[in-house]
C-alpha positions, -999 to +999 in steps of 0.1 A: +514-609+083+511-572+064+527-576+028+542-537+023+521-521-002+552-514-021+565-550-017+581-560-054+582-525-069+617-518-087+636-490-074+664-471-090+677-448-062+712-448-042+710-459-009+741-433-003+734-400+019+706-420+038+680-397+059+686-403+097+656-422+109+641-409+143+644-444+163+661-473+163+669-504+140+674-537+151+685-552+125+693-594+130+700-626+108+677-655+108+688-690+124+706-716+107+687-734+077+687-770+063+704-755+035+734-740+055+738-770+073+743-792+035+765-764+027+741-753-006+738-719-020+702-705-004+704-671-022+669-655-023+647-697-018+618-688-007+612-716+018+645-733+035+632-740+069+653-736+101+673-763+115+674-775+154+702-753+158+681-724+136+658-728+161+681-724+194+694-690+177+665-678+175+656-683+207+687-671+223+678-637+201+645-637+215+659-641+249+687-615+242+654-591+229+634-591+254+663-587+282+666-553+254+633-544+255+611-557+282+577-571+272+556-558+249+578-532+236+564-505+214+581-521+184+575-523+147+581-558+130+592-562+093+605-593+078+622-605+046+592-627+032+614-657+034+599-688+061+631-689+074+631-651+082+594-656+094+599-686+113+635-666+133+603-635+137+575-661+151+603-671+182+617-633+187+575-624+193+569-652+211+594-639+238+586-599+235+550-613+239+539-590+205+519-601+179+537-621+151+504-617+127+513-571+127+545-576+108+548-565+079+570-578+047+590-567+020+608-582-009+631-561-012+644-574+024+653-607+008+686-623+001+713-616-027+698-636-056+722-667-066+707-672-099+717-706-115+739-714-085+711-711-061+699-742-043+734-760-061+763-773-032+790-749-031+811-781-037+797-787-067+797-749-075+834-745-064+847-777-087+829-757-118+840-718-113+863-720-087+860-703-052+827-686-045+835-670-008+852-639-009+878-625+020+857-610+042+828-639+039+810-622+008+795-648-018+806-637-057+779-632-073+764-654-101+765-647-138+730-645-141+725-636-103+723-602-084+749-579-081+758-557-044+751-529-064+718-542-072+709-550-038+723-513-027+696-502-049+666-522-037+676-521+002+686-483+001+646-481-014+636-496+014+653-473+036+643-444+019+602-457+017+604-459+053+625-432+068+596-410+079+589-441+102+592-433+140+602-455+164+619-485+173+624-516+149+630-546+145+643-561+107+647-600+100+670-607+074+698-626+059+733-626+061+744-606+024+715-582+023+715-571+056+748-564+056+750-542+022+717-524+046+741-521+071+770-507+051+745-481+036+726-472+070+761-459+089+773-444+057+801-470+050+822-464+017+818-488-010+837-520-012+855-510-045+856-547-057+818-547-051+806-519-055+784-512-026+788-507+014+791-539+034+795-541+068+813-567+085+796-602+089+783-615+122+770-652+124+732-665+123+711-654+150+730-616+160+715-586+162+729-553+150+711-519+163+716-487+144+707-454+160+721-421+145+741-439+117+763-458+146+757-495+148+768-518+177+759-558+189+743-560+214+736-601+208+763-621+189+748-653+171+762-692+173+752-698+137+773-703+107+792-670+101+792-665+067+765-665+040 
């Protein structure tokens, strides 16, 4: 596993007017956790490991993948640092037959930080500060937490750090932050009560590819569909 040498470093530019990248993006969602299955707040945890079920989506993607791709595709592998995004990656390579070790990380790939209510039971979080889902299956953010705007910021760096890249792709992530990617990679305006471009949610274990600014589904999870 290949830490990006840039992994951690702030970023203050828009992810708005991103540069066309010349290949493609497969961008997908990690398998179900413990933590979704107890219904707790994972935000950015570092280690929440996949469930049975986690484990079956990401095998189904690897499945849907290869039938993509063939074996051995000529395809670059980047990951959220999380285990759970690792461990949905180790399945996906397993069935492409490519090298899990040549991946390469990035924190800035990582989920919408919860702040104090991360790791808490929505329940618990719900009887203190009312709902915490939004319409459209968008977590409000915490008080102390991260705001979309905030993850615009660090996911459009990312973008913009790696748009000289050529090639296909393929992204692990989770469900918030890939979708504010999403939003900003096919130029989606922003939500105006968040303040950044979100896509539309897709359940654990899908896989949305981008080419030209156009994104489609080719492989629609099982999991849990919101965050």
């Amino acid at each position: 596993m290949i830490p990006s040498q840039r992994q951690g470093e702030t970023d203050a530019r828009s992810s708005d007017s991103p540069t066309l990248r010349k290949g493609r993006d497969f961008v997908a969602r990690h398998g179900e956790t413990v933590f979704n299955a107890a219904h707790r707040l994972q935000g950015n945890a570092a280690h929440t490991p996949l469930t049975r079920a986690g484990f079956a989506q990401a095998d189904e993607l690897g499945r849907a993948m290869r039938g993509l791709l063939g074996v051995k595709p000529k395809l670059a592998l980047w990951a959220s640092p999380t285990g759970r995004a690792l461990q949905t990656l180790a399945v996906i390579c397993e069935h492409l037959e490519l090298d899990w070790h040549d991946a390469r990380t990035d924190a800035r790939l990582v989920e919408i930080d919860m702040g104090s209510w991360g790791g808490r039971y929505y329940a618990d979080v719900v009887d203190e500060v009312g709902p915490v889902m939004l319409p459209g299956g968008t977590l409000k953010p915490a008080p102390d937490g991260e705001t979309y705007a905030e993850i615009a910021v660090r996911v459009g760096g990312w973008l913009a750090d790696t748009a000289e890249d050529r090639g296909d792709r393929l992204v692990i992530m989770h469900g918030i932050s890939s979708r504010v990617m999403l939003g900003a990679m096919t130029g989606a305006a922003a939500d105006p009560v968040l303040g950044a471009p979100v896509a539309t949610g897709l359940p654990q274990g899908s896989v949305t590819l981008v080419e030209n600014g156009r994104a489609t589904v080719p492989h629609l999870g099982t999991g849990f569909a919101p965050a």
